[in-house]
PQR file of N, CA, C, O and H, with PARSE charges and radii, in Angstrom:
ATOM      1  N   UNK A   1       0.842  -1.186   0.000 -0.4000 1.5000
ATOM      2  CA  UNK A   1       0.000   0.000   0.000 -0.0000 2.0000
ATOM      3  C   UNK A   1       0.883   1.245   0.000  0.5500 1.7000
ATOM      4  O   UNK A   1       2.054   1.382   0.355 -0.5500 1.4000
ATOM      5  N   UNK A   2      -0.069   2.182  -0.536 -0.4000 1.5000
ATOM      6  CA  UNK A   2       1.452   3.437  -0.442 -0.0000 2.0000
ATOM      7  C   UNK A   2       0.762   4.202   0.808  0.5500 1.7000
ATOM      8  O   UNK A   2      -0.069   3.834   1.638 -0.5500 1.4000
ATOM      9  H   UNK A   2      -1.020   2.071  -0.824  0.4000 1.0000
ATOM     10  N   UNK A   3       1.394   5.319   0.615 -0.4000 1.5000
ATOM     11  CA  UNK A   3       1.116   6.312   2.185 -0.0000 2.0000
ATOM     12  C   UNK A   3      -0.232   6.886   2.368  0.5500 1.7000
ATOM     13  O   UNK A   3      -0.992   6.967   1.403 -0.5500 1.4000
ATOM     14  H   UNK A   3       2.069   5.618  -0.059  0.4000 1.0000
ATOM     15  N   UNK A   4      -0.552   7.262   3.457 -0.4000 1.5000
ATOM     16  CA  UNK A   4      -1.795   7.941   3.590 -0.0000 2.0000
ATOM     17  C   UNK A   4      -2.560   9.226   2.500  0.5500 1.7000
ATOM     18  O   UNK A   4      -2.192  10.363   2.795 -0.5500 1.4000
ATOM     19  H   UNK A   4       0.065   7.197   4.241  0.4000 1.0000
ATOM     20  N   UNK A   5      -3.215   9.167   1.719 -0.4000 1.5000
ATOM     21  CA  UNK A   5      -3.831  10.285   1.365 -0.0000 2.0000
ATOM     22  C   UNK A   5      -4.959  10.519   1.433  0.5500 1.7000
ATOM     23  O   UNK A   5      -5.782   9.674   1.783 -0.5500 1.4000
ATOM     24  H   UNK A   5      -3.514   8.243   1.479  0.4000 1.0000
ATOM     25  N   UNK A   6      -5.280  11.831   1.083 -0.4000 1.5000
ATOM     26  CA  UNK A   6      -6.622  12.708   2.037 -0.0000 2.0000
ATOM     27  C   UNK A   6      -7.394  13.085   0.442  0.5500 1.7000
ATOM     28  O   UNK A   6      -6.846  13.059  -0.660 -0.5500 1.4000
ATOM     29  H   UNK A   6      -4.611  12.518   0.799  0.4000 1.0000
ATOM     30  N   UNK A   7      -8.626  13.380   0.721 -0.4000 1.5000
ATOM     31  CA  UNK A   7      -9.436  13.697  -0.425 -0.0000 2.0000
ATOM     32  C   UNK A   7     -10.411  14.752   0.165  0.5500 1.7000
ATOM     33  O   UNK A   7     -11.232  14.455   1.033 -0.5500 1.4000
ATOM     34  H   UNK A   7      -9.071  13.400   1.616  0.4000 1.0000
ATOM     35  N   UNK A   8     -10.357  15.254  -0.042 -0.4000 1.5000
ATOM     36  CA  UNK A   8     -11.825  16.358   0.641 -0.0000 2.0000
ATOM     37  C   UNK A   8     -12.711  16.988  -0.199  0.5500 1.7000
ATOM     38  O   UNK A   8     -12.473  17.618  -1.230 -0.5500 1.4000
ATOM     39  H   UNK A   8      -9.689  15.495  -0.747  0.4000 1.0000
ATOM     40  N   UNK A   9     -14.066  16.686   0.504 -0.4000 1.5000
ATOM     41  CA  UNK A   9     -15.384  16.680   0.167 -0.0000 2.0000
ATOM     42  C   UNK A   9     -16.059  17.366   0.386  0.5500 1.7000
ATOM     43  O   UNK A   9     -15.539  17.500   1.493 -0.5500 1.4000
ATOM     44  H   UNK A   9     -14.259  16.175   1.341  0.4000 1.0000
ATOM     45  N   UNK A  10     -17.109  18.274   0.426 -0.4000 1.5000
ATOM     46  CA  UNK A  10     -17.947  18.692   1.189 -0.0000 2.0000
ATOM     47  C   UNK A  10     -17.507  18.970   2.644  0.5500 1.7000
ATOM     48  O   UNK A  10     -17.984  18.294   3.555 -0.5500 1.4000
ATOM     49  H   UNK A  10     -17.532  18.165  -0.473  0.4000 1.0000
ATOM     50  N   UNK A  11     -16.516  20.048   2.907 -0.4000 1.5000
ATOM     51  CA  UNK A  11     -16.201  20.009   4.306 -0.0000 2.0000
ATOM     52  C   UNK A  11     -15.627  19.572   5.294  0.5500 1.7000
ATOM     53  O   UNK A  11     -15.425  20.055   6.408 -0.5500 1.4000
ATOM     54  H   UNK A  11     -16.128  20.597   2.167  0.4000 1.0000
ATOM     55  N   UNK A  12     -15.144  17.800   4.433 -0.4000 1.5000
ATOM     56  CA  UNK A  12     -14.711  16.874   5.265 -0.0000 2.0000
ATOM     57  C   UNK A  12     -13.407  15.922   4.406  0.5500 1.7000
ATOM     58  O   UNK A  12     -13.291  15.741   3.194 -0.5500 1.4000
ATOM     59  H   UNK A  12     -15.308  17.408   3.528  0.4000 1.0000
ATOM     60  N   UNK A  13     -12.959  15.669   4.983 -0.4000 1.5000
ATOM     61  CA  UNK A  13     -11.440  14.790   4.586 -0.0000 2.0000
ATOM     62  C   UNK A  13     -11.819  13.565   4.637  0.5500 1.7000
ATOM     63  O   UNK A  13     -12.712  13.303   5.442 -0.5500 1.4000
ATOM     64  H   UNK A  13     -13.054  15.816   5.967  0.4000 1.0000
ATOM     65  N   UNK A  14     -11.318  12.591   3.895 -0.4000 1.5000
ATOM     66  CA  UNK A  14     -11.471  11.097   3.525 -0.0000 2.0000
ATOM     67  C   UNK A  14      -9.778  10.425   3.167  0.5500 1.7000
ATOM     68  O   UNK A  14      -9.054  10.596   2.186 -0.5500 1.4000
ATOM     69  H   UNK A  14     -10.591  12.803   3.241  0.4000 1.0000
ATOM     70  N   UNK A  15      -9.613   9.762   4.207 -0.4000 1.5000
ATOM     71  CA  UNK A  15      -8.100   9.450   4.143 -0.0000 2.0000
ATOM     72  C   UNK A  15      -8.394   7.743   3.161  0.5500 1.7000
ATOM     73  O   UNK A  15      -9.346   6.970   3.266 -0.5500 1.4000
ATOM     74  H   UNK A  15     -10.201   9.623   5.004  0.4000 1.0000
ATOM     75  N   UNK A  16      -7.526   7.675   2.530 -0.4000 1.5000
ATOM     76  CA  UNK A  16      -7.242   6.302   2.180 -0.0000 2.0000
ATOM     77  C   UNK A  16      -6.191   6.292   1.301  0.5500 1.7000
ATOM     78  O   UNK A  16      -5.741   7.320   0.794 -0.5500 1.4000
ATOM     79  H   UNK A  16      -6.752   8.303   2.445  0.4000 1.0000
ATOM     80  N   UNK A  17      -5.719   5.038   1.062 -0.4000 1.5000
ATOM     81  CA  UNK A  17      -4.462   4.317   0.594 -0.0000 2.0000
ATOM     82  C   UNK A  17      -5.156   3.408  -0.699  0.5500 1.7000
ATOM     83  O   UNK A  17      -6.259   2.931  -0.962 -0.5500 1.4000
ATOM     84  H   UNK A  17      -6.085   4.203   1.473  0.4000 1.0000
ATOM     85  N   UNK A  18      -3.834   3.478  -1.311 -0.4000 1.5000
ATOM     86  CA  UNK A  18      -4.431   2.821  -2.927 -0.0000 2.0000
ATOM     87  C   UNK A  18      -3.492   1.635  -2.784  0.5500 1.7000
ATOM     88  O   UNK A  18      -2.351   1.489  -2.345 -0.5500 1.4000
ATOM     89  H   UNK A  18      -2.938   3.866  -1.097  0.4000 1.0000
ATOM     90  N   UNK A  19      -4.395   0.859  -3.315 -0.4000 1.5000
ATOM     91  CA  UNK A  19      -4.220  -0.891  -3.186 -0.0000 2.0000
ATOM     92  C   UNK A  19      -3.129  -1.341  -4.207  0.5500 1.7000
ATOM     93  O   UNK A  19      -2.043  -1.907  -4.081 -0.5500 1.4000
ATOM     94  H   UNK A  19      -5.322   0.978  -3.672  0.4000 1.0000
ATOM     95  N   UNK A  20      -4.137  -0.670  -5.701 -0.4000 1.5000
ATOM     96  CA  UNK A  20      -3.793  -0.803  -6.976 -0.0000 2.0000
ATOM     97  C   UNK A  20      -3.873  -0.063  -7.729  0.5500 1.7000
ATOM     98  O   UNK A  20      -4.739   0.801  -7.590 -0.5500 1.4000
ATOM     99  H   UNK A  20      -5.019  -0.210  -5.803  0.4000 1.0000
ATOM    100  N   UNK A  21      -2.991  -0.046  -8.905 -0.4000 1.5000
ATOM    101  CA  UNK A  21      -3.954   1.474 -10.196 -0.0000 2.0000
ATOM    102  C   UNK A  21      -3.371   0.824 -11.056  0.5500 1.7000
ATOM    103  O   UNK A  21      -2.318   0.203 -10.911 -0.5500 1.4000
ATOM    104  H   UNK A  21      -2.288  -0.748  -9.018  0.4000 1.0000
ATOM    105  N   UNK A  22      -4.196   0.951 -12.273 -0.4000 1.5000
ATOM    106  CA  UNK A  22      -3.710   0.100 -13.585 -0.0000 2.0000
ATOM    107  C   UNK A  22      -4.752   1.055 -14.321  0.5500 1.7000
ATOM    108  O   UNK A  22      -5.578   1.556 -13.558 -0.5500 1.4000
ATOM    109  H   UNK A  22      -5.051   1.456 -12.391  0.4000 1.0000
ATOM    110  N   UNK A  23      -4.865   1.415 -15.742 -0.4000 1.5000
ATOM    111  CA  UNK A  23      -4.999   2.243 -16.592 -0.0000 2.0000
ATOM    112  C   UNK A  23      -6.633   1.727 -16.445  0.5500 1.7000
ATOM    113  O   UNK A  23      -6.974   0.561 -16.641 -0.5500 1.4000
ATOM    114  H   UNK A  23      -4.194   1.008 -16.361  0.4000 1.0000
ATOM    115  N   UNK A  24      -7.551   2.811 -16.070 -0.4000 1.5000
ATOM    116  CA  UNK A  24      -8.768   2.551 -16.339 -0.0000 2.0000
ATOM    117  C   UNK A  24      -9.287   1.779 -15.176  0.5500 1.7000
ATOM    118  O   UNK A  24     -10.471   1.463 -15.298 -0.5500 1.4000
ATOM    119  H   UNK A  24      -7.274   3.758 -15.912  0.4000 1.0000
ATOM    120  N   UNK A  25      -8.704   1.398 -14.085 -0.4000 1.5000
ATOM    121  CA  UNK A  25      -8.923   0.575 -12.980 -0.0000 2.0000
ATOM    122  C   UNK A  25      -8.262   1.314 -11.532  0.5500 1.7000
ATOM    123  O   UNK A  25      -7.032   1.333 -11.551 -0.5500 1.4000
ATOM    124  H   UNK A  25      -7.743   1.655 -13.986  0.4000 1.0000
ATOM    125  N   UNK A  26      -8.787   1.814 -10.506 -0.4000 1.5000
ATOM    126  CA  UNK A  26      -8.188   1.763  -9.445 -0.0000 2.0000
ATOM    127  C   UNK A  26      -8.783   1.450  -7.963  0.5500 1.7000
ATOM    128  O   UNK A  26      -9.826   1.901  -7.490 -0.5500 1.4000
ATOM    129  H   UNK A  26      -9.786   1.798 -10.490  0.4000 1.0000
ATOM    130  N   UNK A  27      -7.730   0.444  -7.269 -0.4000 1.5000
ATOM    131  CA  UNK A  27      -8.128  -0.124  -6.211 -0.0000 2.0000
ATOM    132  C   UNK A  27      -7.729   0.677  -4.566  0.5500 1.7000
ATOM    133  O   UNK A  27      -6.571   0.856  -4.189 -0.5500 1.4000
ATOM    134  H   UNK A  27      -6.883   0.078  -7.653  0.4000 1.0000
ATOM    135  N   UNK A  28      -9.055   1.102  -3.709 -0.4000 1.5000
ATOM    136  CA  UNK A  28      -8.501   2.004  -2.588 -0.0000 2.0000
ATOM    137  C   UNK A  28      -8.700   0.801  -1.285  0.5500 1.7000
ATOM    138  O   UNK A  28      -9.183  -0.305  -1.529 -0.5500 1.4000
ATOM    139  H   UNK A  28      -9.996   0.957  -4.015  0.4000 1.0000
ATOM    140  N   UNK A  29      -8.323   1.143  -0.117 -0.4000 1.5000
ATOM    141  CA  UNK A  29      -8.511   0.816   0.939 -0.0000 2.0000
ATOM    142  C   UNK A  29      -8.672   2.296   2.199  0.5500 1.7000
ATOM    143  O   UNK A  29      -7.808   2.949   2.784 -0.5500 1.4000
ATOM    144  H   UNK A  29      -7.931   2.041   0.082  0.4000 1.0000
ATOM    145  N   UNK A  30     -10.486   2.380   2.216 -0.4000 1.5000
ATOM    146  CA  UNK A  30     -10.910   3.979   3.344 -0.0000 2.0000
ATOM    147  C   UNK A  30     -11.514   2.993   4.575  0.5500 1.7000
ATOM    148  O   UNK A  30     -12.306   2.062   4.721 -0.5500 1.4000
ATOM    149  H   UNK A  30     -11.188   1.849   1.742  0.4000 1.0000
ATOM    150  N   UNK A  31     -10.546   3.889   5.402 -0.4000 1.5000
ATOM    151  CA  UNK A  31     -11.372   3.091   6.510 -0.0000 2.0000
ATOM    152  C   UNK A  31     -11.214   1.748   6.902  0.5500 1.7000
ATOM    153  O   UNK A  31     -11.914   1.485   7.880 -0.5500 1.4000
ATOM    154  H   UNK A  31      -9.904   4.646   5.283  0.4000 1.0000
ATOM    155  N   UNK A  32     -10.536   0.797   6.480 -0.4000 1.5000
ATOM    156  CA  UNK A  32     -10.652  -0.733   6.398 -0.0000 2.0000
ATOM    157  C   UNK A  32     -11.463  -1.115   5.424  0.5500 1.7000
ATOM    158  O   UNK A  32     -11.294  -2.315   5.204 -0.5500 1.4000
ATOM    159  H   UNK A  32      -9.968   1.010   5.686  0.4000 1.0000
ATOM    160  N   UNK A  33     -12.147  -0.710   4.841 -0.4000 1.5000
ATOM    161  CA  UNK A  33     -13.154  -1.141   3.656 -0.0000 2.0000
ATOM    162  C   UNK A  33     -12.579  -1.036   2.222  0.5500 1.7000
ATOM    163  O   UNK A  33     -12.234   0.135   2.062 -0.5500 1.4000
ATOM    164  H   UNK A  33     -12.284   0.265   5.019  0.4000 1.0000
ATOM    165  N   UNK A  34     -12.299  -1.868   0.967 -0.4000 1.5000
ATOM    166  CA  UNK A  34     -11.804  -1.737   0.034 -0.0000 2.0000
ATOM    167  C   UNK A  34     -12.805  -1.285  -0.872  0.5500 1.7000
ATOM    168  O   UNK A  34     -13.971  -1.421  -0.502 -0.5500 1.4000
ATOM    169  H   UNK A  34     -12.579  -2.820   1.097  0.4000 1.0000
ATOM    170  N   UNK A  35     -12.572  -0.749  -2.044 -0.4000 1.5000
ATOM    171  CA  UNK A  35     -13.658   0.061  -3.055 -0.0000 2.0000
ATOM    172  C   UNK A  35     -12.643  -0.366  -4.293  0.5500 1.7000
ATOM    173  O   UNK A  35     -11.431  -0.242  -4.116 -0.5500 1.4000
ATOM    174  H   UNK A  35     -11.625  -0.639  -2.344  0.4000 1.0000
ATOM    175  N   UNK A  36     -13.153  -0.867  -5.539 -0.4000 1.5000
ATOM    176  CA  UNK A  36     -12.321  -0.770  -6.781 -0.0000 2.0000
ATOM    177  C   UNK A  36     -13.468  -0.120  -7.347  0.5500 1.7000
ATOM    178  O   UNK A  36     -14.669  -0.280  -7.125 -0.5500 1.4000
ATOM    179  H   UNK A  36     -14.137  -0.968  -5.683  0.4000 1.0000
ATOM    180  N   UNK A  37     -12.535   1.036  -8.518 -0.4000 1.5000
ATOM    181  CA  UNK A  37     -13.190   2.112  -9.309 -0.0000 2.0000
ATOM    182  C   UNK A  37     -13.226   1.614 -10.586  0.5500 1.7000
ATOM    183  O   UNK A  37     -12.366   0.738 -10.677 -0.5500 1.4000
ATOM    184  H   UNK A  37     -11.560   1.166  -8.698  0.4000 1.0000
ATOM    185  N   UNK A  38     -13.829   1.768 -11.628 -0.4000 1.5000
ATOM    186  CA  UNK A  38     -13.547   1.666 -12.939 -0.0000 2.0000
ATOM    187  C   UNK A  38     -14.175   2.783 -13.782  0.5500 1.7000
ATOM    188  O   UNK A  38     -15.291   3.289 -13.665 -0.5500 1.4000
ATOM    189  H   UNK A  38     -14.527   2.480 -11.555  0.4000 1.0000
ATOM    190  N   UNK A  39     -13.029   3.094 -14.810 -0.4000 1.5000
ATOM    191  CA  UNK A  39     -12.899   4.357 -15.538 -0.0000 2.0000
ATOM    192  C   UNK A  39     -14.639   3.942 -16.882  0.5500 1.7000
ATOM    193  O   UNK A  39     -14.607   3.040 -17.719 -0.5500 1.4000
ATOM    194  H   UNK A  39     -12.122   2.683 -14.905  0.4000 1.0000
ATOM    195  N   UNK A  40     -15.557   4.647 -16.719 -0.4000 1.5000
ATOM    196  CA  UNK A  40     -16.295   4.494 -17.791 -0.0000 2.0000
ATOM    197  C   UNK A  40     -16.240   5.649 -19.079  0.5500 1.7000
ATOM    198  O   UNK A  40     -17.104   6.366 -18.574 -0.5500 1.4000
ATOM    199  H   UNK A  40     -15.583   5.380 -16.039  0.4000 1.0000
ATOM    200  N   UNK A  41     -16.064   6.010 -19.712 -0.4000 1.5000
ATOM    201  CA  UNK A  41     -16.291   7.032 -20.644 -0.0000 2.0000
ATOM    202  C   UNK A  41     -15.498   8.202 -19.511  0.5500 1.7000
ATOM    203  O   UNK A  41     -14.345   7.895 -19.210 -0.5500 1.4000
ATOM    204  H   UNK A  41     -15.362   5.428 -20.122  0.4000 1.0000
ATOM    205  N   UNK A  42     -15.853   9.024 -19.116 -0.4000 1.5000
ATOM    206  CA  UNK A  42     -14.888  10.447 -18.323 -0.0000 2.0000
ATOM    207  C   UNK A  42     -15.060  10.074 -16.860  0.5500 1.7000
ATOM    208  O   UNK A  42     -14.408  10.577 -15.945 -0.5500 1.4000
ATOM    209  H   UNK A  42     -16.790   9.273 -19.361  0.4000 1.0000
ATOM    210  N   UNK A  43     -15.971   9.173 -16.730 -0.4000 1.5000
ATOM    211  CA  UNK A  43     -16.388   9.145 -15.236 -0.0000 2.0000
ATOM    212  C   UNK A  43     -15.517   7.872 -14.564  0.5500 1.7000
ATOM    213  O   UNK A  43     -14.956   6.943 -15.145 -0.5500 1.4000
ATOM    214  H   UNK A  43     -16.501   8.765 -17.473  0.4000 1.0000
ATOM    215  N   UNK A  44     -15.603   8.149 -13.236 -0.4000 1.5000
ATOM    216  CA  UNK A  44     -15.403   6.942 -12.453 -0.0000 2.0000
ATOM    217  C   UNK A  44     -16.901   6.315 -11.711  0.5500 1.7000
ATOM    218  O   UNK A  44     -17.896   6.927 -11.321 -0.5500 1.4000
ATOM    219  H   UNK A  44     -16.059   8.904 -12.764  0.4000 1.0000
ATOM    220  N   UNK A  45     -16.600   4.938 -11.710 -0.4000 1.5000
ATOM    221  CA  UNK A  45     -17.929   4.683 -11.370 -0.0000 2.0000
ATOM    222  C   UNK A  45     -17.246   2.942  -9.887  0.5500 1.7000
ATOM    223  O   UNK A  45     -16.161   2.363  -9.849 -0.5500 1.4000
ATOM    224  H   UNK A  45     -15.792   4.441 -12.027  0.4000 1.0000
ATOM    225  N   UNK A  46     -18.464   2.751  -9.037 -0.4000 1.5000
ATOM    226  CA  UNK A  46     -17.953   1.953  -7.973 -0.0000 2.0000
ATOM    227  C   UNK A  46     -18.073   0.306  -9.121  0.5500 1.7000
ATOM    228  O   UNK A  46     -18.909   0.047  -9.986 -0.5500 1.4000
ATOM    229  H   UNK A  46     -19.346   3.222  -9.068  0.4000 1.0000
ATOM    230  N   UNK A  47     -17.264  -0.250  -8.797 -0.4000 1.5000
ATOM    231  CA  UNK A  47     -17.207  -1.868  -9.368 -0.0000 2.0000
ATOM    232  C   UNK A  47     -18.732  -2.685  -8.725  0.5500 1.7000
ATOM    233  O   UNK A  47     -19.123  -2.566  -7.564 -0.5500 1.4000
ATOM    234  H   UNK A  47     -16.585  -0.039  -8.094  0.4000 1.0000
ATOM    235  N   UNK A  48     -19.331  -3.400  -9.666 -0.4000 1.5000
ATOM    236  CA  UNK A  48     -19.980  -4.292  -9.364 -0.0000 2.0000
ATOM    237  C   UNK A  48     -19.743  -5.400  -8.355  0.5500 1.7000
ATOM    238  O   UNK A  48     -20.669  -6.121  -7.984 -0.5500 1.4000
ATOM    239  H   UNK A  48     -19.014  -3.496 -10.609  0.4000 1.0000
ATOM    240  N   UNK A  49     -18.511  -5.533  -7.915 -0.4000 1.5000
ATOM    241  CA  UNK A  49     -18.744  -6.372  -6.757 -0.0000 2.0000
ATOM    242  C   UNK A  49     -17.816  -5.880  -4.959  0.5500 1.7000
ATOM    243  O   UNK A  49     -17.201  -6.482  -4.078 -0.5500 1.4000
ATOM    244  H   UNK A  49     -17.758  -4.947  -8.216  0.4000 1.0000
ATOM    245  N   UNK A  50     -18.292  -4.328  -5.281 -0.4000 1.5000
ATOM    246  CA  UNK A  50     -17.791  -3.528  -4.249 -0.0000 2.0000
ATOM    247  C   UNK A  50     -18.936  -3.782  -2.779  0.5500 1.7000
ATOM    248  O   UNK A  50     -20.084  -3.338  -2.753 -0.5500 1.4000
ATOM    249  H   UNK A  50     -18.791  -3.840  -5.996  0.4000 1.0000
ATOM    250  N   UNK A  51     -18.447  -4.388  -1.925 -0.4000 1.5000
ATOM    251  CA  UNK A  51     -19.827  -4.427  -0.503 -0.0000 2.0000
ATOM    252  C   UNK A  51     -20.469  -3.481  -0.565  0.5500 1.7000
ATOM    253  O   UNK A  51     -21.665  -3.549  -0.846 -0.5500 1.4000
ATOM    254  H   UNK A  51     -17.514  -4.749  -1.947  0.4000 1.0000
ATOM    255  N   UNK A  52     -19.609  -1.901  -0.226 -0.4000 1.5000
ATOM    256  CA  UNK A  52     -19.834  -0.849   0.069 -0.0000 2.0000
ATOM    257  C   UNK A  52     -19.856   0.162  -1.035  0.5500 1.7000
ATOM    258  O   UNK A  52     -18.902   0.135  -1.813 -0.5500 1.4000
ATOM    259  H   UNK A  52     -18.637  -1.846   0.002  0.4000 1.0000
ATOM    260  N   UNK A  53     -20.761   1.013  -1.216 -0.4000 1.5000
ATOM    261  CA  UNK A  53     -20.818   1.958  -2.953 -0.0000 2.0000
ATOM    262  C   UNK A  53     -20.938   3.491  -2.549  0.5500 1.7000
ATOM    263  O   UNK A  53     -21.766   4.202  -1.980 -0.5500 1.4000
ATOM    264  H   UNK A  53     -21.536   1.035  -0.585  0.4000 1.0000
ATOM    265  N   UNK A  54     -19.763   3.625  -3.099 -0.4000 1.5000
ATOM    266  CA  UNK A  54     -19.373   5.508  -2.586 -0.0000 2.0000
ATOM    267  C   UNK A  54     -19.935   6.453  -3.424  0.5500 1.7000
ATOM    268  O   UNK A  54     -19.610   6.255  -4.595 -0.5500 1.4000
ATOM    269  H   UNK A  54     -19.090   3.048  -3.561  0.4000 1.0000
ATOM    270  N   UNK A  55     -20.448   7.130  -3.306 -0.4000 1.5000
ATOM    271  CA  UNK A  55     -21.103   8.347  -3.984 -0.0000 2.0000
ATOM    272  C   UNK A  55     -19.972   8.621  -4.916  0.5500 1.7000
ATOM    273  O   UNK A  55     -18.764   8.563  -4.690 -0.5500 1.4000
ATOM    274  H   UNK A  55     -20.712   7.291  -2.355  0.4000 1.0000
ATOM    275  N   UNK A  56     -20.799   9.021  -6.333 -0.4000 1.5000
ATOM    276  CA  UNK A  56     -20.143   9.211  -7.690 -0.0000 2.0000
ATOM    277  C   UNK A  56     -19.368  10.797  -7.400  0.5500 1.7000
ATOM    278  O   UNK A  56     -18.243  10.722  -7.893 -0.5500 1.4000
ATOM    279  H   UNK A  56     -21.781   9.068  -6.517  0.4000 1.0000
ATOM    280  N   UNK A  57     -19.549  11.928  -6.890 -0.4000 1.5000
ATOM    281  CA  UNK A  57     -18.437  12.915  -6.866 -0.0000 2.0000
ATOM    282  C   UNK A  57     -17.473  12.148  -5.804  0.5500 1.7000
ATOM    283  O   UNK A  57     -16.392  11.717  -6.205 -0.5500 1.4000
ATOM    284  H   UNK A  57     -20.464  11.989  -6.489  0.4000 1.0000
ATOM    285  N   UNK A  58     -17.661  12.067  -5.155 -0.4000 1.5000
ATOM    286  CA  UNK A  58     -16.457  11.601  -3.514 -0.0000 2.0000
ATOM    287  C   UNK A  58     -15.176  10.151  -4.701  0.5500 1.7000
ATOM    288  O   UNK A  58     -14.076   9.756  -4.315 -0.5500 1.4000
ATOM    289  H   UNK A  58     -18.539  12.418  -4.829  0.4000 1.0000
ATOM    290  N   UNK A  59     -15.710   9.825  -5.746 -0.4000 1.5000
ATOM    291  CA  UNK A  59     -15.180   8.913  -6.288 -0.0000 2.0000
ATOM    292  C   UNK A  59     -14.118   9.575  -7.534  0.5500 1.7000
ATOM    293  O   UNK A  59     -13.016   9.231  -7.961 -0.5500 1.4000
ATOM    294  H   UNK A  59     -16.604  10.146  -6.060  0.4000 1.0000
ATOM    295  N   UNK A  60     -14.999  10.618  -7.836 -0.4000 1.5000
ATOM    296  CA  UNK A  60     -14.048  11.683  -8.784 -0.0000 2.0000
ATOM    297  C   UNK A  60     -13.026  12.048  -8.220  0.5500 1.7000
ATOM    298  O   UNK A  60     -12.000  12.276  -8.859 -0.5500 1.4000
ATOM    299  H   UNK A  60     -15.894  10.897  -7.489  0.4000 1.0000
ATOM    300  N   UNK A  61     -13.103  12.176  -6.904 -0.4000 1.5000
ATOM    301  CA  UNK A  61     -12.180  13.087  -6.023 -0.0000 2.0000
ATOM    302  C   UNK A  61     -10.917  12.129  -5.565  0.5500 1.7000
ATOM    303  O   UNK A  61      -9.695  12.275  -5.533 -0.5500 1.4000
ATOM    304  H   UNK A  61     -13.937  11.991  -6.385  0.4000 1.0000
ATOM    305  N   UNK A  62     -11.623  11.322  -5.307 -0.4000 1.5000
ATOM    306  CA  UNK A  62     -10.649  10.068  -4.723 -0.0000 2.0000
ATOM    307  C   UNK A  62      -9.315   9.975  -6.013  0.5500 1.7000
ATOM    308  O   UNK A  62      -8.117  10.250  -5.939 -0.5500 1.4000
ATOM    309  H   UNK A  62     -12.615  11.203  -5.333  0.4000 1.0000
ATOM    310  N   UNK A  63     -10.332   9.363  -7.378 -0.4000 1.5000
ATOM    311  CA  UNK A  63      -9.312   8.964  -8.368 -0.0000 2.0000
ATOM    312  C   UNK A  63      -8.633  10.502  -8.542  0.5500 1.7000
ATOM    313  O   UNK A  63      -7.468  10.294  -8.203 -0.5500 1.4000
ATOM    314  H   UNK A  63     -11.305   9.140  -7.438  0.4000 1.0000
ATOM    315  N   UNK A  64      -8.726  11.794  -8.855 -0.4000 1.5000
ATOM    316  CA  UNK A  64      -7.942  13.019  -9.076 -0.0000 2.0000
ATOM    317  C   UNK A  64      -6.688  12.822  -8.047  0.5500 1.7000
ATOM    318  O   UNK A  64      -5.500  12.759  -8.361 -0.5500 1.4000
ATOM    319  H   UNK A  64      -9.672  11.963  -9.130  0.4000 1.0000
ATOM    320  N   UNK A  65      -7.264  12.740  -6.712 -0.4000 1.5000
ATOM    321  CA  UNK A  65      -6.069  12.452  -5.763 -0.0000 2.0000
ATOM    322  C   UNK A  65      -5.333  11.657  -5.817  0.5500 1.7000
ATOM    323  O   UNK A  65      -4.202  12.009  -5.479 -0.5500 1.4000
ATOM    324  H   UNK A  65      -8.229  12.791  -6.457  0.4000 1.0000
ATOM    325  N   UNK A  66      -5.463  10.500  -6.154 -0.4000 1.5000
ATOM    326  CA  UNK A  66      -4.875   9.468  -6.396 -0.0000 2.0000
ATOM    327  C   UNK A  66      -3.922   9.620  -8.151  0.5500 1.7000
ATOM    328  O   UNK A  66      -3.005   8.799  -8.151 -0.5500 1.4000
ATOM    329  H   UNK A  66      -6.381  10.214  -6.428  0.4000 1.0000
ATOM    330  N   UNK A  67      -3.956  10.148  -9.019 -0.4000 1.5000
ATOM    331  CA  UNK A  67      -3.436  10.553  -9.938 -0.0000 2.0000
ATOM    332  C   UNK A  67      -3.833   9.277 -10.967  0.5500 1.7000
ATOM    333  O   UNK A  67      -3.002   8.783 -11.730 -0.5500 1.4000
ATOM    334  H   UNK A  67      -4.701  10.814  -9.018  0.4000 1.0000
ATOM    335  N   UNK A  68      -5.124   8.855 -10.877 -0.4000 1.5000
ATOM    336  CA  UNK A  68      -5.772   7.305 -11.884 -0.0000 2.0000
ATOM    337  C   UNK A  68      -5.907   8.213 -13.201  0.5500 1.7000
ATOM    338  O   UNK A  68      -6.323   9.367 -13.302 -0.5500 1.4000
ATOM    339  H   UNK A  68      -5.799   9.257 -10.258  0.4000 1.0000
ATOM    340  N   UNK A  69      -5.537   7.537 -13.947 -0.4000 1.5000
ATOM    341  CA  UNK A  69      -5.983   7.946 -15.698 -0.0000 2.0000
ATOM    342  C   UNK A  69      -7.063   6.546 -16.336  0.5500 1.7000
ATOM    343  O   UNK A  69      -7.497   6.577 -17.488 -0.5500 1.4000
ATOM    344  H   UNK A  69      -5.199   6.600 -13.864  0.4000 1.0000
TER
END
């Protein structure tokens, strides 16, 4: 995992660490909970077999921070 990073939202900070990133794919770990993203057309959107499903801006924000293409 790499180092801590922060994303902020609406007022509030969201720390997490990236698992994985591969072109069009990226994997976080917030909180203890893992989330994989996938790049659709401009957007990022939560993976179909994510437990937990993060709101579509907080997910923009995440991948910008994270530097995902």
């Amino acid at each position: 995992m790499t180092e801590k990073l922060a994303a902020h939202y609406e007022n509030r900070t969201y720390y997490f660490y990236i698992v994985d990133k591969k072109p069009g794919e990226l994997s976080i770990r917030m909180y203890d909970t893992p989330y994989i993203f996938i790049r659709k057309n401009d957007t990022w959107e939560n993976h179909s077999t994510n437990k937990m499903a993060m709101t579509g801006p907080l997910i923009q924000i995440v991948a910008e921070t994270a530097g995902a293409e």
